[in-house]
Steps between C-alpha positions, in 0.01 A plus 500: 500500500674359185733195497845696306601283264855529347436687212327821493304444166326231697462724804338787302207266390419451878445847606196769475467670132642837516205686312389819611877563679677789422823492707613371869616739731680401789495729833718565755412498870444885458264484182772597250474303150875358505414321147218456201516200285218630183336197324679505204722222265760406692359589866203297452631202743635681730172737517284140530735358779482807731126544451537143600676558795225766606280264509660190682695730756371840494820651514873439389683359795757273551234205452357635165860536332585142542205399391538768214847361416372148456212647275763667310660171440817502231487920523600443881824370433585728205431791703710334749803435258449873320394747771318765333376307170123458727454776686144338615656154646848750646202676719342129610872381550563852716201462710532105534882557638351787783409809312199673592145347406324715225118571504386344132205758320323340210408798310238416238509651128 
């Protein structure tokens, strides 16, 4: 398991390549696909952390989103200041505060 640092730049550098991803999908407790982040400019990050978080945790609970939050560095307390402006750290912020843990899919391309 990584070390966050306090940027994200820095924290990108530290986790798996993304190659050979196509999206995320996370899963609720019934096997619905609640959300799909594609690899793709702009989602890129967010698509490395949660593969990430696959891998370290197995699933998104509680645990994983803090540990996601501190990946996502700066972005945390953005999304924190502008709800809605990172719809991929809102979810880790839900889930960290008591929302329901989310099964993560790594769907390859």
């Amino acid at each position: 398991m990584i070390q966050p640092s306090t940027t994200f730049k820095d924290n990108l550098q530290q986790l798996p390549a993304i190659d050979g991803v196509a999206r995320v999908d996370l899963v609720d407790a019934e096997g619905t696909v609640v959300a799909s982040i594609e690899n793709q400019p702009g989602k890129k990050g967010s698509v490395a952390v949660y593969q990430y978080l696959k891998q370290a945790f197995g699933a998104l609970d509680a645990r994983a989103a803090e540990h996601g939050l501190a990946v996502f560095a700066e972005h945390t307390a953005d999304a924190r200041e502008n709800p809605g402006a990172h719809p991929n750290v809102d979810r880790l912020i839900a889930i960290a505060e008591g929302g329901a843990p989310l099964g993560i899919d790594v769907v390859g391309g």
